[in-house]
C-alpha positions as a Python dict, from the first residue, in 0.01 Angstrom:
ca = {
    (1, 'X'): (0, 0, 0),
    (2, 'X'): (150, 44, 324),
    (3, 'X'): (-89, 125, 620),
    (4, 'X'): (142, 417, 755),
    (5, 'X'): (-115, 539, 993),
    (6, 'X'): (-33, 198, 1192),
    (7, 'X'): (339, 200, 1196),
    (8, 'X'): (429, 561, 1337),
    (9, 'X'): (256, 773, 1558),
    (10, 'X'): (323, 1091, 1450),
    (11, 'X'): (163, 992, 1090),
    (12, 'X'): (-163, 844, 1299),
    (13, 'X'): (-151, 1216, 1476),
    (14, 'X'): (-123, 1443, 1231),
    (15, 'X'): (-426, 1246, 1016),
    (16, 'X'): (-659, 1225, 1308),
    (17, 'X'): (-554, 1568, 1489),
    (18, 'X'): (-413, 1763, 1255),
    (19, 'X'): (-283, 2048, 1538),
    (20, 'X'): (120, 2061, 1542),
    (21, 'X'): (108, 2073, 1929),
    (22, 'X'): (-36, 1665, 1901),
    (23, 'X'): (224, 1586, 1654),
    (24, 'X'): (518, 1739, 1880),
    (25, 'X'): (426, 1569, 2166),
    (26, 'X'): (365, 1231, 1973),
    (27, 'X'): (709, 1260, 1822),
    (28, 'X'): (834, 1303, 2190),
    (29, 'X'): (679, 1022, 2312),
    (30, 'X'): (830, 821, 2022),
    (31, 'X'): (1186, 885, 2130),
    (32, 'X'): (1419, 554, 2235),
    (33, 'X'): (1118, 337, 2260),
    (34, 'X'): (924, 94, 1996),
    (35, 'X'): (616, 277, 1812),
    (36, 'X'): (382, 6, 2012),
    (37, 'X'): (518, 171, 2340),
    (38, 'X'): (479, 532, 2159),
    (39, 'X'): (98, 457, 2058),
    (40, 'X'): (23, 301, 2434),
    (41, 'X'): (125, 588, 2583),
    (42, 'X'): (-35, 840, 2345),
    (43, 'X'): (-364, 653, 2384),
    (44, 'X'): (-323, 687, 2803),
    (45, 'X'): (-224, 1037, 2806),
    (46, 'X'): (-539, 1120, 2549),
    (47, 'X'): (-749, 920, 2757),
    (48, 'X'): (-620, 1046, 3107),
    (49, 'X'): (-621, 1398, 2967),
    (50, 'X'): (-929, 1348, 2757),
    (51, 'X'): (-804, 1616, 2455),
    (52, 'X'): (-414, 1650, 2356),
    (53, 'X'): (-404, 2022, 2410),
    (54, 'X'): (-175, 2302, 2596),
    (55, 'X'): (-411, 2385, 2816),
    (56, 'X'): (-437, 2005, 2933),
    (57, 'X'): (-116, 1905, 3014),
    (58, 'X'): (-38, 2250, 3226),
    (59, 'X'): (-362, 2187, 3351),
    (60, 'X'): (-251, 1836, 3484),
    (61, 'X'): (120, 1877, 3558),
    (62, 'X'): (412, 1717, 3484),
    (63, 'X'): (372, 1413, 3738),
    (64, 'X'): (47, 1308, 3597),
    (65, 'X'): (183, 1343, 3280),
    (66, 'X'): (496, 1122, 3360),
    (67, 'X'): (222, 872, 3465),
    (68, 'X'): (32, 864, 3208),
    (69, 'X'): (339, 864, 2927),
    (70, 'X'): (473, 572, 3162),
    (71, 'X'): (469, 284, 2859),
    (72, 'X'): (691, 532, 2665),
    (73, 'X'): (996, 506, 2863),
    (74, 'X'): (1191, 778, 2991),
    (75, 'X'): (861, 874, 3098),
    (76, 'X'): (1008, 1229, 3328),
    (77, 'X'): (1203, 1333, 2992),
    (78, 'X'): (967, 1324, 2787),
    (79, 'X'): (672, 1455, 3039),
    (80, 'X'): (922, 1765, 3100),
    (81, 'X'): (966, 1882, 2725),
    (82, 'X'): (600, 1817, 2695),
    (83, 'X'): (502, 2035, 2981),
    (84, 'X'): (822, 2276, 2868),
    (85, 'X'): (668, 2295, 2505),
    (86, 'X'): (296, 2352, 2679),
    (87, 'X'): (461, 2664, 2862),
    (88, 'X'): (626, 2789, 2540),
    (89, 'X'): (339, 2707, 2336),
    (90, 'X'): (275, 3039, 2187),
    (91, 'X'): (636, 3089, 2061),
    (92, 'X'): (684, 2705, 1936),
    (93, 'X'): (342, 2728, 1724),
    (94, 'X'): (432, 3082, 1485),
    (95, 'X'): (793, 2843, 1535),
    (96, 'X'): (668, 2579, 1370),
    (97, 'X'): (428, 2802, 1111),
    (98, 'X'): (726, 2958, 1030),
    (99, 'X'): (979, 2685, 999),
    (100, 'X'): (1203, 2814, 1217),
    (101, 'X'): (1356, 2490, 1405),
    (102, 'X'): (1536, 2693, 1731),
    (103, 'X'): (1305, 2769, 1946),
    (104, 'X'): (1210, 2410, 1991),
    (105, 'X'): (1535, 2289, 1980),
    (106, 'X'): (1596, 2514, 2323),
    (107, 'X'): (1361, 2281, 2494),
    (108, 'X'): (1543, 2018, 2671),
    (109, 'X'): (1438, 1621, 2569),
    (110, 'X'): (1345, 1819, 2181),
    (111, 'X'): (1614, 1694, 1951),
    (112, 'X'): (1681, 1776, 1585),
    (113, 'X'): (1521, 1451, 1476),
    (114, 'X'): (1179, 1585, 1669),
    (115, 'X'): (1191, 1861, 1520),
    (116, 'X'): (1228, 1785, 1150),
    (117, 'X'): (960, 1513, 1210),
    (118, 'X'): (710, 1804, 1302),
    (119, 'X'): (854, 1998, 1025),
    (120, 'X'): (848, 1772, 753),
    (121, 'X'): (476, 1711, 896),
    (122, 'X'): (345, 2043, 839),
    (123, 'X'): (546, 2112, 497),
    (124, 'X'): (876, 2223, 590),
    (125, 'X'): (1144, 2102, 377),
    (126, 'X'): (1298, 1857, 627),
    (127, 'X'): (1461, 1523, 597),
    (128, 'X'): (1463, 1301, 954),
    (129, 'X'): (1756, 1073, 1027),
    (130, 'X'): (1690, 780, 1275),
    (131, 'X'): (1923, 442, 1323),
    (132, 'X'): (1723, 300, 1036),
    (133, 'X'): (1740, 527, 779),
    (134, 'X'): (2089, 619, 835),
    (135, 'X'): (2180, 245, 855),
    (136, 'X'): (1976, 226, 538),
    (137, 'X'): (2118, 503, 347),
    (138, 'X'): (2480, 420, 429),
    (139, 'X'): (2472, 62, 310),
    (140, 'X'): (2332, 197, 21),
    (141, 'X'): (2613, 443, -20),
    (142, 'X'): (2356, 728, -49),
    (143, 'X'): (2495, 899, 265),
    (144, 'X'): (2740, 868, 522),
    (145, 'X'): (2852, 1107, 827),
    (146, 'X'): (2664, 1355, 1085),
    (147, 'X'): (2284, 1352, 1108),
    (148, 'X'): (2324, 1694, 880),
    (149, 'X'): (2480, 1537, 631),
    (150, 'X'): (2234, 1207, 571),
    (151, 'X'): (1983, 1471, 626),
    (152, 'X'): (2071, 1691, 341),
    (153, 'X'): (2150, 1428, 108),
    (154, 'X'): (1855, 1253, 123),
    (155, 'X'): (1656, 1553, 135),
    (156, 'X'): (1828, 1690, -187),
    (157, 'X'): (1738, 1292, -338),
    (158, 'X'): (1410, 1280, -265),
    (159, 'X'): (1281, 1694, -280),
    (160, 'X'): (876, 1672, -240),
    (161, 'X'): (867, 1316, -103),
    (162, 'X'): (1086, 1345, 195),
    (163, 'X'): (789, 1209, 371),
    (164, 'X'): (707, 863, 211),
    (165, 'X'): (1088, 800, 118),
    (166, 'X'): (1173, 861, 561),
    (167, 'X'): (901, 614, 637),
    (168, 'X'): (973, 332, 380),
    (169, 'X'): (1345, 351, 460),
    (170, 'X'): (1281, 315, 809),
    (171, 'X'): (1041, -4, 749),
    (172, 'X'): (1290, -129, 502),
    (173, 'X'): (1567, -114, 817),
    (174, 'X'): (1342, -262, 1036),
    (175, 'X'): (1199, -511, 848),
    (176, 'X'): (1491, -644, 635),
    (177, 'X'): (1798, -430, 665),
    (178, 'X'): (1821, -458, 994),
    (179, 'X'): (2156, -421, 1214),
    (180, 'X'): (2236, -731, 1316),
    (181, 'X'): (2116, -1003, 1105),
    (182, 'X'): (1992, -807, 727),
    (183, 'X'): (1839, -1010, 515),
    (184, 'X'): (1980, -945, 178),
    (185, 'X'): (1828, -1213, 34),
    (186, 'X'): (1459, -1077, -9),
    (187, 'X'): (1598, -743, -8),
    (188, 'X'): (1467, -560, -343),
    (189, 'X'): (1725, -355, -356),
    (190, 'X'): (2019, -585, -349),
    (191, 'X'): (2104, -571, -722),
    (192, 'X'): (2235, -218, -663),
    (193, 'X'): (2338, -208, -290),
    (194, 'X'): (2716, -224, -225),
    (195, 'X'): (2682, -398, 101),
    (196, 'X'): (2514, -669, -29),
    (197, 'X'): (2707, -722, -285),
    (198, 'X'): (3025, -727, -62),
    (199, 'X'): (2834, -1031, 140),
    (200, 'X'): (2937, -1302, -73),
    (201, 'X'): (2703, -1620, -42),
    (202, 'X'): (2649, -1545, 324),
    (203, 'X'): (2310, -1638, 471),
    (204, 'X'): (2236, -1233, 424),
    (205, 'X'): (2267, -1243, 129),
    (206, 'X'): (2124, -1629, 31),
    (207, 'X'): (1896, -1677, 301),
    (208, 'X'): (1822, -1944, 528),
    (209, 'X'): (1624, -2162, 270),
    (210, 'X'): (1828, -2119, -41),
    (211, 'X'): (1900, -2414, -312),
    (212, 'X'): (2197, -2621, -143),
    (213, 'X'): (2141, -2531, 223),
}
């Protein structure tokens, strides 16, 4: 059983918060950087702000925030949409309650990736598409083209899971199909992937310890 709540942020939010403003801003903070970096920083801004909330982060001000967020990267991005999305807070909530995925997406630093996240977090049917799972789902030959595309294939493959099926695929392409060096050989799914069977006897696909190494 995988211990989601330690690998992404926005999971450890949403089951210890539970409020779709946390979530949001977690997601934010998880943009472009490592989810080590995104946790640090969510644990500094909690801590310098001492509750996750609206009224906090107007309260402090973007260049407290940026300090705070600083282990994040990109920390005057990401401290802008947060403060942007405090502002618009109002709207973005019945947004959110709603499903309705443009008012958030007018905020600049909130992506279509952030927002499905905080969709697909609150029951929206939503399918996320980072580097990992479209790496993932392409080598597979699930899906292949825009982010909408990957999106709504994978959403129509895995209707009333899209949650646990985004997060494995992106440990899979972190932990074993990776970019650069995939390691085929452990890879469970190998028996039906095409780009592991186009790999020959390649390390990927043998490993570095196989019989006759």
């Amino acid at each position: 059983m995988f211990e989601y709540e330690k690998e992404f942020i926005a999971y450890y939010v949403k089951k210890h918060y539970g409020d779709p403003f946390s979530v949001l801003v977690a997601v934010i903070l998880s943009q472009n950087t490592t989810e080590k970096n995104a946790f640090d920083a969510w644990f500094s801004l909690e801590k310098g702000l001492g509750k996750v909330t609206p009224e906090k982060v107007l309260e402090a001000g973007v260049e407290k925030i940026e300090k705070l967020i600083r282990k994040a990267g990109l920390q005057k991005q990401k401290a802008r949409a947060i403060y942007e999305a405090a502002k618009r807070w109002e709207v973005l909530k019945e947004a959110i309650a709603k499903g309705d995925s443009k008012p958030l997406l007018s905020i600049k630093g909130i992506g279509k990736k952030t927002v499905d996240v905080v969709m697909m977090s609150f029951g929206h049917e939503a399918f996320p598409v980072d580097t990992h799972v479209k790496r993932v789902a392409t080598r597979l030959g699930w899906a292949s083209g825009s982010y909408e595309k990957v999106s709504e294939k994978l959403k129509e493959m895995f209707r009333g899971k899209e949650m646990e099926a985004h997060m494995l695929l992106i440990l899979h392409g972190r932990r074993t199909c990776k970019a650069k060096k995939p390691e085929c050989w452990r890879c469970p799914l190998k028996d039906i992937c095409p780009y592991a069977g186009g790999l020959g006897t390649t390390t990927a696909l043998t490993g570095p310890s196989a019989p006759g190494k």
